[in-house]
N, C-alpha and C positions, 0 to 999 in steps of 0.2 A: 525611420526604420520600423514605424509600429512599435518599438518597445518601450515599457516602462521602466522606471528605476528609481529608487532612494537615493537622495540627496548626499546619503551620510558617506564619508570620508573615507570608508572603510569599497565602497563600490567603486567609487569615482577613482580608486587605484587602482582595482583592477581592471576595471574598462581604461583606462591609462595604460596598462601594463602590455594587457593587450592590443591595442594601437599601437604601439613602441614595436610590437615582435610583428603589426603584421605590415608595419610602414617600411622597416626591416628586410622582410621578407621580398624575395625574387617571384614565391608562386606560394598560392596558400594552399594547404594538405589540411580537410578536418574528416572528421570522423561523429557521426551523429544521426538523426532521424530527418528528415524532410517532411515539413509541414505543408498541409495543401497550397499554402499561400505562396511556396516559395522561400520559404525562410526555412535555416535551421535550429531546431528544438534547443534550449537553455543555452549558457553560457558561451557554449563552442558558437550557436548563432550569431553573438557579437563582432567574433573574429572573420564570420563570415560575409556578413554583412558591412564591416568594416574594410572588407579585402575586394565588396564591387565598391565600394565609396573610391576606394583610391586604386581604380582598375587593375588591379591583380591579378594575373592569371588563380581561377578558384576550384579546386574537385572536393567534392564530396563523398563521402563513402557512405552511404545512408543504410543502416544498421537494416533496417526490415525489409525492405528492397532486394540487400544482400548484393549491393554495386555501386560501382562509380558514376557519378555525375559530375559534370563540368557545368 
């Protein structure tokens, strides 16, 4: 996924947490920035990136853009 992360205890829950809601989930809805690369901006990018790992239907709402992307 290109991203980095701390080891500590305190991360690895919430990268958990959100795996749990988006392995859950029928279709992923975020809300955030699109990076040139493809990826989205902080945290909400995990879930996004999480949700093509385990082919999700995925839209974005990319804040500067000002729309939706799938």
């Amino acid at each position: 996924m290109r991203r980095r992360y701390s080891d500590a205890p305190t991360i690895r829950k919430v990268l958990q947490t959100i795996w749990y809601q988006v392995n859950n989930g029928q279709e992923i809805y975020v809300i955030g920035v699109i990076l040139q690369d493809g990826t989205v901006r902080g945290g909400t990018g995990w879930g996004a990136e999480f949700a093509k790992l385990c082919n999700k239907p995925l839209c974005v709402f990319d804040q500067e853009q000002d729309g939706w992307f799938a």
